[in-house]
PyMOL CGO cylinders between C-alpha atoms (Angstrom):
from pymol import cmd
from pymol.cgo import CYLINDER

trace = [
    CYLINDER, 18.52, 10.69, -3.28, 17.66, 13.44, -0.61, 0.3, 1, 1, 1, 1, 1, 1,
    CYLINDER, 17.66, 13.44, -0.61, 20.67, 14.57, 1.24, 0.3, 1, 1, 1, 1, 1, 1,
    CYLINDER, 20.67, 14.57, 1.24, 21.03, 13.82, 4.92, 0.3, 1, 1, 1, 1, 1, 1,
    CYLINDER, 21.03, 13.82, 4.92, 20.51, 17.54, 5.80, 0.3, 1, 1, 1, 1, 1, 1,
    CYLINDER, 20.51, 17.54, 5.80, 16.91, 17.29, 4.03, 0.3, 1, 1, 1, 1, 1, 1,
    CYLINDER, 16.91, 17.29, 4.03, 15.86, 14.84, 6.37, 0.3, 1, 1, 1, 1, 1, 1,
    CYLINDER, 15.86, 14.84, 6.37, 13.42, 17.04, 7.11, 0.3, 1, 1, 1, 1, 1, 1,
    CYLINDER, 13.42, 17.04, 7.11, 12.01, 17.13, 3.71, 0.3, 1, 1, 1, 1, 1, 1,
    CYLINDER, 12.01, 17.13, 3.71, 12.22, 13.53, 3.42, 0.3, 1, 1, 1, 1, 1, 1,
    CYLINDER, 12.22, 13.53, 3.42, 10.20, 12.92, 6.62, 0.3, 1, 1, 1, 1, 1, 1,
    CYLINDER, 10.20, 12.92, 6.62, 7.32, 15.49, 5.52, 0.3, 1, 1, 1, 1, 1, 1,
    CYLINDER, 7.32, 15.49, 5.52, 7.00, 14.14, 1.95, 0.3, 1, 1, 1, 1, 1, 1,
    CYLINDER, 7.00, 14.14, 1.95, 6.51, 10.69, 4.41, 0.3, 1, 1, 1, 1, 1, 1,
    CYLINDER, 6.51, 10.69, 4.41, 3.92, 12.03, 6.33, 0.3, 1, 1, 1, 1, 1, 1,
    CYLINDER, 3.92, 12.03, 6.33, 2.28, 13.36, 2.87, 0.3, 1, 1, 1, 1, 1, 1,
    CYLINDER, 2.28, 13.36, 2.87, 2.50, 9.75, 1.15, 0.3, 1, 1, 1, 1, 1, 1,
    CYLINDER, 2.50, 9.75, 1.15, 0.80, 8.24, 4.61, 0.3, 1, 1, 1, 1, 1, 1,
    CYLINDER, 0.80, 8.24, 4.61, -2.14, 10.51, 4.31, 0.3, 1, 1, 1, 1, 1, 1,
    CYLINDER, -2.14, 10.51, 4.31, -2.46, 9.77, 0.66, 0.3, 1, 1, 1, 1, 1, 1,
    CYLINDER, -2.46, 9.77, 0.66, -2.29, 6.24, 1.68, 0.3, 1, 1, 1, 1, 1, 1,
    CYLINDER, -2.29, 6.24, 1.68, -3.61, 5.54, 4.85, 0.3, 1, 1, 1, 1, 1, 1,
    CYLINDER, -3.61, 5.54, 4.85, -3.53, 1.72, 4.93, 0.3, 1, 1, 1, 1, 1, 1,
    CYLINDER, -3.53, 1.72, 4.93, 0.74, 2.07, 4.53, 0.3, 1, 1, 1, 1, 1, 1,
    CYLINDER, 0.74, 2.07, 4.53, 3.69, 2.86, 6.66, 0.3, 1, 1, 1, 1, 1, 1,
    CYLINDER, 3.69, 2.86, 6.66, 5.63, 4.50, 4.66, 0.3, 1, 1, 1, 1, 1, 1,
    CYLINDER, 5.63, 4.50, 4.66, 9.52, 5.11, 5.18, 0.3, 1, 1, 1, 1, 1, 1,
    CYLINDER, 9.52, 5.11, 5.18, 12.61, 6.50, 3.13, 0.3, 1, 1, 1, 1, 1, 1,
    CYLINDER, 12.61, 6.50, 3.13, 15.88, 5.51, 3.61, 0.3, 1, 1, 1, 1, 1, 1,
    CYLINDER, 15.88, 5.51, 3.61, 18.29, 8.40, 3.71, 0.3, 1, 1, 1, 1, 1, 1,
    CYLINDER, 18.29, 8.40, 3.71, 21.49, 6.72, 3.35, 0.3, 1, 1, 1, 1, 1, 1,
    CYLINDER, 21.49, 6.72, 3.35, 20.27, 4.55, 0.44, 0.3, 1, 1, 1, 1, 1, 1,
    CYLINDER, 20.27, 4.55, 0.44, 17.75, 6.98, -0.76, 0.3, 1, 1, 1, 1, 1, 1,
    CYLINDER, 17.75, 6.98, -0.76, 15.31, 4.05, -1.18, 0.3, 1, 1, 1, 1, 1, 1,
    CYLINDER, 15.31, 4.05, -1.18, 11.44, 4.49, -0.52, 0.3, 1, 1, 1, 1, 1, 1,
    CYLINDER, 11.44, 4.49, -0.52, 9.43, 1.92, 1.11, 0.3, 1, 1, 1, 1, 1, 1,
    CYLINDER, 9.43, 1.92, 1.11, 5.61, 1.51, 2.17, 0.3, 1, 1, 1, 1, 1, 1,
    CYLINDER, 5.61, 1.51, 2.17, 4.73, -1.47, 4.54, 0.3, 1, 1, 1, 1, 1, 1,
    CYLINDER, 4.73, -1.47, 4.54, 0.81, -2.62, 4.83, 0.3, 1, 1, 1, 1, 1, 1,
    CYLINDER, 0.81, -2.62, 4.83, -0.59, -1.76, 7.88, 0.3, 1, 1, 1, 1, 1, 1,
    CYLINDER, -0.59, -1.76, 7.88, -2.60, -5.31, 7.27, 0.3, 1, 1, 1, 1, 1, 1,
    CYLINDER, -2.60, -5.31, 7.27, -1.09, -8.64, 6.10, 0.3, 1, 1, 1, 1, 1, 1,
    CYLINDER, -1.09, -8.64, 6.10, -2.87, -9.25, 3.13, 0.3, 1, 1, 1, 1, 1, 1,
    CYLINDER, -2.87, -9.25, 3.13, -5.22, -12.40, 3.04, 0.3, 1, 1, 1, 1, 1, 1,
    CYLINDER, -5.22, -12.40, 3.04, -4.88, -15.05, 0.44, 0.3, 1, 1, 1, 1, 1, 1,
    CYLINDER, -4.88, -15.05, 0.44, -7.39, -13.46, -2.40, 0.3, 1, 1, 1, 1, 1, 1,
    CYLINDER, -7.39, -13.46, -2.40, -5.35, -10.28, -1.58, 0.3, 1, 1, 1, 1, 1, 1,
    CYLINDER, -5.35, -10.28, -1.58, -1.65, -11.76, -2.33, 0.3, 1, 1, 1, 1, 1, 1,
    CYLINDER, -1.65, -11.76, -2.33, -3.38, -13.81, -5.80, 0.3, 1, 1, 1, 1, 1, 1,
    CYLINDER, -3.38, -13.81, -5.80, -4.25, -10.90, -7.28, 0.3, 1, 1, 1, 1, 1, 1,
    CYLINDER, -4.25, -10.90, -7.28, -1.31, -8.79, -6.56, 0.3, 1, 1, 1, 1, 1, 1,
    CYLINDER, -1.31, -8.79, -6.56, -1.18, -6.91, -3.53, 0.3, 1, 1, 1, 1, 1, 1,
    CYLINDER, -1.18, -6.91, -3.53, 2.31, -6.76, -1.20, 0.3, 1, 1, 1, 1, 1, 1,
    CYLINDER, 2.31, -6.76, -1.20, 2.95, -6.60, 2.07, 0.3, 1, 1, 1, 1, 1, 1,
    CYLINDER, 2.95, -6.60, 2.07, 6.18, -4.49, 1.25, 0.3, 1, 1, 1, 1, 1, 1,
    CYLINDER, 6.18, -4.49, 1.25, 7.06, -2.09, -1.98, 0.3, 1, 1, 1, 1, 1, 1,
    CYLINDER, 7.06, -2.09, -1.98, 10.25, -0.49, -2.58, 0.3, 1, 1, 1, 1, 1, 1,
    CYLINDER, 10.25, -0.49, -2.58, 10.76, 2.32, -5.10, 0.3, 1, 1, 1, 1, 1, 1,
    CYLINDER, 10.76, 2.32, -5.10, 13.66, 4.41, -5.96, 0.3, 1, 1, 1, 1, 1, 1,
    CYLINDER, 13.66, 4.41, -5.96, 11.75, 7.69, -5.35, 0.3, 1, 1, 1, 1, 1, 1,
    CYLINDER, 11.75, 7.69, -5.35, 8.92, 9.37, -3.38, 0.3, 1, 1, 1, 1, 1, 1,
    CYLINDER, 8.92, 9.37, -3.38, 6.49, 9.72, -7.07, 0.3, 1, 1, 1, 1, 1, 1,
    CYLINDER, 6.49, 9.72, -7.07, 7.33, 5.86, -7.99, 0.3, 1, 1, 1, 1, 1, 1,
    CYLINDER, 7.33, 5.86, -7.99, 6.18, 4.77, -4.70, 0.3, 1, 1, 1, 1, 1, 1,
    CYLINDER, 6.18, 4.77, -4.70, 3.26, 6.65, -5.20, 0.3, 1, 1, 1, 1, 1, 1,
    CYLINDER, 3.26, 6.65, -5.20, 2.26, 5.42, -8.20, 0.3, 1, 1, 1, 1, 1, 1,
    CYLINDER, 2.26, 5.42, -8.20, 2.82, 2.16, -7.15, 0.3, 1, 1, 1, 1, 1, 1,
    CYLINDER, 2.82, 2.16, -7.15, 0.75, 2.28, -4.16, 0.3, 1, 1, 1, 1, 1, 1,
    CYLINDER, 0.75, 2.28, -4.16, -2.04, 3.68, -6.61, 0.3, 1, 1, 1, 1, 1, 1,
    CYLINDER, -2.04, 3.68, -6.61, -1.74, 0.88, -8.42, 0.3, 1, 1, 1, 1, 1, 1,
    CYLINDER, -1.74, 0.88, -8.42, -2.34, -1.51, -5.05, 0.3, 1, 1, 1, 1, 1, 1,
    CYLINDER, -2.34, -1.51, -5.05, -5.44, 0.63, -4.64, 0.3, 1, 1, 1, 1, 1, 1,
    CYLINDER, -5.44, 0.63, -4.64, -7.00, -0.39, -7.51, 0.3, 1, 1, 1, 1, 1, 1,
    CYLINDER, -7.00, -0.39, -7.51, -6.53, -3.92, -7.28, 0.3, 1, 1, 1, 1, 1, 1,
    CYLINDER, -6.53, -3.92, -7.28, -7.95, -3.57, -3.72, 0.3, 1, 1, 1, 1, 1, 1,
    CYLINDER, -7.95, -3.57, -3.72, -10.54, -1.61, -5.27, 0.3, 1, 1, 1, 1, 1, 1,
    CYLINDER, -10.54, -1.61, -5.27, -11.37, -4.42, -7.96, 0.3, 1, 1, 1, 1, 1, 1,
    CYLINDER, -11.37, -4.42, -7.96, -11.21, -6.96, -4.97, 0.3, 1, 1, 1, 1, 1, 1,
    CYLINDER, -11.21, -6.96, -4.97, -14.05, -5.08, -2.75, 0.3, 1, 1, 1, 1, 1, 1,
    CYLINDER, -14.05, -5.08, -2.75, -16.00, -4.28, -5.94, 0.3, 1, 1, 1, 1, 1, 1,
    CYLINDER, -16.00, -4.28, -5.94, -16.13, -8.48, -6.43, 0.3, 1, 1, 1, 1, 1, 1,
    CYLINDER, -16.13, -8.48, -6.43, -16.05, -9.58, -2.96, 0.3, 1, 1, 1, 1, 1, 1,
    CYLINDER, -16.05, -9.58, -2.96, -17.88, -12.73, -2.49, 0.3, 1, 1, 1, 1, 1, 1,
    CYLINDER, -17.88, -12.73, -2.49, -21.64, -12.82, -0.56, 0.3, 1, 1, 1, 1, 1, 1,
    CYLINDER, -21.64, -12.82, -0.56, -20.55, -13.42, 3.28, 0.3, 1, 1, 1, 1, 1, 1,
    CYLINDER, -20.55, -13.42, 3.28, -21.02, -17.66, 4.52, 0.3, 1, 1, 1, 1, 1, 1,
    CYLINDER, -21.02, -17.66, 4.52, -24.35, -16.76, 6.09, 0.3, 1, 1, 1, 1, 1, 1,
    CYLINDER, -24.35, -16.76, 6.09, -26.31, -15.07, 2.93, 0.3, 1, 1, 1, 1, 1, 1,
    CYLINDER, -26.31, -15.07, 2.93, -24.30, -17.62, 0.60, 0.3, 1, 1, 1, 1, 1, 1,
    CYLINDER, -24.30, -17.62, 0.60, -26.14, -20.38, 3.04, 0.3, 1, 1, 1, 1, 1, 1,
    CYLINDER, -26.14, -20.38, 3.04, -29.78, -18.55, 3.68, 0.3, 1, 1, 1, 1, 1, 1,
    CYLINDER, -29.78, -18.55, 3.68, -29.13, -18.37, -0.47, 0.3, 1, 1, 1, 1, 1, 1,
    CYLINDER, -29.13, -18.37, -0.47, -28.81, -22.40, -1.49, 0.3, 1, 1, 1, 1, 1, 1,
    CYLINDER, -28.81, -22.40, -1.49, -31.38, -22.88, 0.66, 0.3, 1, 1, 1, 1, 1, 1,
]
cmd.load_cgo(trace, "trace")
């Protein structure tokens, strides 16, 4: 846990995660010492079924990181197999 006096600290390693992670709020609690990164997005349904959160909670600035890493991959694997949009499907079966 950071001590209250680092708040300073604690508010800069923020600012560092949110850069890392653009698509996160992120936030630390300073009286619990608890990390947390809310999505700037509600995730769709696709998005939820294979794993991605609206909210993560770690213990620590690095856990959360990793963490959120491991979001970006599955959002990564998602956009990589992202279905043909209605109209090409359609122009497609035709």
């Amino acid at each position: 846990m950071i001590p209250t006096s680092d708040s300073g600290v604690a508010h800069q390693r923020c600012d560092t995660v949110q850069q890392a992670h653009p698509g996160w709020l992120i936030f630390h609690n300073s009286e619990t010492g608890a990390w947390s990164a809310y999505r700037r997005t509600f995730p769709d349904r696709q998005e939820i079924m294979a794993g991605i959160r609206l909210l993560i909670r770690a213990d620590s600035a690095e856990r959360l990181e990793g963490k959120l890493a491991a979001q970006a991959e599955i959002l990564a694997a998602l956009s990589a197999s992202e279905p043909l949009p209605g109209v090409l499907r359609t122009f497609l079966r035709s």
